[in-house]
C-alpha positions in Angstrom: -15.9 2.7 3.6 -12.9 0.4 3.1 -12.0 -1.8 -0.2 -11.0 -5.5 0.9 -8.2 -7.6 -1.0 -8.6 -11.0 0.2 -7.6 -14.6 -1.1 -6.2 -17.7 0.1 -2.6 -17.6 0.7 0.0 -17.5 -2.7 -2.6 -15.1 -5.1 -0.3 -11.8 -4.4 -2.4 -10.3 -2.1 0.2 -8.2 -0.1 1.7 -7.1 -3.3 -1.2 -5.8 -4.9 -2.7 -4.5 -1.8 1.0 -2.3 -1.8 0.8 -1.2 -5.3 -2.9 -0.1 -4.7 -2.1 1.6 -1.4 0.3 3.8 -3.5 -1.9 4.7 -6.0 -4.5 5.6 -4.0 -2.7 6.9 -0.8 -5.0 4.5 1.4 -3.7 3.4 4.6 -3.3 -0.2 4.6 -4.7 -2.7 7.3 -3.2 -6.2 7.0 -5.5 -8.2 9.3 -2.9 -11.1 9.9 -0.6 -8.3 11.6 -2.8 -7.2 13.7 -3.8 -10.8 14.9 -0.1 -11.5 15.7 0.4 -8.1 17.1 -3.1 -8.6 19.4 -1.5 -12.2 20.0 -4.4 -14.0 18.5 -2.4 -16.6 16.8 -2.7 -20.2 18.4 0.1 -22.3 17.2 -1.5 -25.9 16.6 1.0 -28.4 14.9 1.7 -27.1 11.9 -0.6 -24.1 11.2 -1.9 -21.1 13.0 -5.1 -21.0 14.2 -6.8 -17.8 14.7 -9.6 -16.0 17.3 -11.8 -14.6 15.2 -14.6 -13.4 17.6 -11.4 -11.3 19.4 -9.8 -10.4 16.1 -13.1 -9.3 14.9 -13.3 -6.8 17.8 -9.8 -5.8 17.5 -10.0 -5.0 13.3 -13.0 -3.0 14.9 -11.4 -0.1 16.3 -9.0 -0.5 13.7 -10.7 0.4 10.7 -10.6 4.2 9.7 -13.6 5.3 6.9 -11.5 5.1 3.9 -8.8 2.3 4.1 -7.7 -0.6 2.4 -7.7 -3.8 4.4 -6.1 -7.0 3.6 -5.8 -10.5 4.6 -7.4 -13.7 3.7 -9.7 -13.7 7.0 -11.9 -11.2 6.0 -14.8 -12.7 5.4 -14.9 -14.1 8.9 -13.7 -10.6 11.2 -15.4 -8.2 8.6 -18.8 -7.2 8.8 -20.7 -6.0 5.6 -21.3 -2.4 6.5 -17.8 -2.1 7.6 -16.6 -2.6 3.6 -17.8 -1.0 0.3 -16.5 -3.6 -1.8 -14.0 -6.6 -1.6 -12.1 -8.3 -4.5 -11.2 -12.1 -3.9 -7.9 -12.4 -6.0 -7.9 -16.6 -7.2 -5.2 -17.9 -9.2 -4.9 -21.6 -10.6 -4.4 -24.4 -8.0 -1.4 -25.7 -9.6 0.3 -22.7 -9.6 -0.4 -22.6 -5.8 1.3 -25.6 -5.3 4.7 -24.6 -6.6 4.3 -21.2 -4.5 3.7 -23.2 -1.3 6.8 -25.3 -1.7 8.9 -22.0 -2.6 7.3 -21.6 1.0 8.5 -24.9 2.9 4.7 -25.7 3.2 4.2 -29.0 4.4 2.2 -31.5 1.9 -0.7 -31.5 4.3 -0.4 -27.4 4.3 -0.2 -27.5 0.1 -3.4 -29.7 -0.5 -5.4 -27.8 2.1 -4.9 -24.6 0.9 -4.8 -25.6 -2.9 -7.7 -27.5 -2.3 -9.0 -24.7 -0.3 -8.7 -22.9 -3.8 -9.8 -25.7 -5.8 -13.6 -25.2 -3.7 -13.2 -21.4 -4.2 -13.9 -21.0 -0.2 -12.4 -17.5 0.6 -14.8 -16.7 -2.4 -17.8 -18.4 -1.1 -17.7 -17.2 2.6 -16.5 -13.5 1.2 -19.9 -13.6 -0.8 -22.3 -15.5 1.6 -20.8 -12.4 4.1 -20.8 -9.5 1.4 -23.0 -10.3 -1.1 -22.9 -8.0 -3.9 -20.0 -6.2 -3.1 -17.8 -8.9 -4.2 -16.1 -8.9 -7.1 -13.2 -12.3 -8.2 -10.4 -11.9 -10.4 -8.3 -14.6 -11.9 -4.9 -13.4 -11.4 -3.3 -16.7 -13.1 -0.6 -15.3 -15.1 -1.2 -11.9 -15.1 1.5 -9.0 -14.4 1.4 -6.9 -11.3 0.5 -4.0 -13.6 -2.4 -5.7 -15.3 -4.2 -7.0 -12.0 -3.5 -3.7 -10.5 -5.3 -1.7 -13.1 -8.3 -4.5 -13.1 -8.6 -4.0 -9.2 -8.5 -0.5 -9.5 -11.6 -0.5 -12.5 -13.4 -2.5 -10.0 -13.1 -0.3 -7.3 -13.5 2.9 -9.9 -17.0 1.4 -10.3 -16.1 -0.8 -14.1 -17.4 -3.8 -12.0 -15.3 -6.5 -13.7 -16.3 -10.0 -11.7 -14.7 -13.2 -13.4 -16.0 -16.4 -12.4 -13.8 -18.4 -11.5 -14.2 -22.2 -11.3 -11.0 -24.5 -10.6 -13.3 -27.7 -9.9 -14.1 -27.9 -13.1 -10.3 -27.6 -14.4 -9.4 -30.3 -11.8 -12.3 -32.8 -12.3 -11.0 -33.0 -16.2 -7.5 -33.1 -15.1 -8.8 -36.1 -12.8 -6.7 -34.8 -10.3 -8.8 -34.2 -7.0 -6.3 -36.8 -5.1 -3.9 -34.4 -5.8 -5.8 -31.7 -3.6 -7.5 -33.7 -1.5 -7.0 -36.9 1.4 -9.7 -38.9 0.6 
């Protein structure tokens, strides 16, 4: 079975999901590769839309029994029996921001996925899809080392699973303009 590193876009995904891969000597499956690579991306203004039914068939035949699979869609081309645990890296909202603009996101690009954050959506739909076998880590701040040894006591079975709750931290901020067009 496979161990998932997912998260919005800006945690460190990708670089964790390396520094794991090496440890471990897991092949790694980056999901958003194999969408561009199947030619499932659908450019719409300024984002990329993605297939998921076809992606979801796609990752299918993809997946060996022991692999590491990355990619902040894989709670909607993953199917539970297919994983044996995933970990949703979150990080502070306002830390994404400053990422995102390293980025050249646009502003309407920033506040959804900060606010996408904020809501803790990759997290929701990873547990509504997984259920128990996922596990959040705040990675706010933390080195590479230190969120690579928590990820790997998670998957060595010292189930660490931080709640995480930025909603909270932005209501007292009074700051939800700031993440979302309302």
């Amino acid at each position: 079975m496979s161990i998932v590193i997912t998260g919005n876009p800006g945690v460190g995904k990708h670089t964790i999901t390396k520094k794991i891969s090496e440890i471990l000597k897991l092949s790694v499956i980056d999901i958003n590769t194999i969408a561009k690579d199947a030619g499932l991306f659908e450019e719409s203004e300024n984002t990329n839309d993605v297939n998921t039914a076809e992606l979801e068939k796609v990752i299918k035949e993809k997946i060996s029994s022991c692999s590491l699979i990355v990619g902040h869609l894989a709670p909607y081309v993953l199917l539970p029996d297919q994983v044996k645990k995933v970990i949703v890296l979150r990080r502070n909202p306002y830390d994404l921001i400053s990422v995102y603009r390293e980025r050249a996101y646009t502003e309407e690009k920033i506040r959804e996925n900060a606010g996408s954050e904020v809501l803790g959506v990759i997290a929701y739909d990873a547990i509504n899809q997984f259920g128990k076998k996922v596990f959040q880590l705040d990675v706010t701040g933390k080195s590479i080392s230190e969120i690579t040894d928590k990820v790997l006591d998670i998957i060595n079975e010292k189930e660490i699973n931080e709640e995480v709750d930025w909603l909270d931290l932005v209501i007292k901020q009074n700051d939800l303009k700031k993440f979302f067009a309302y």
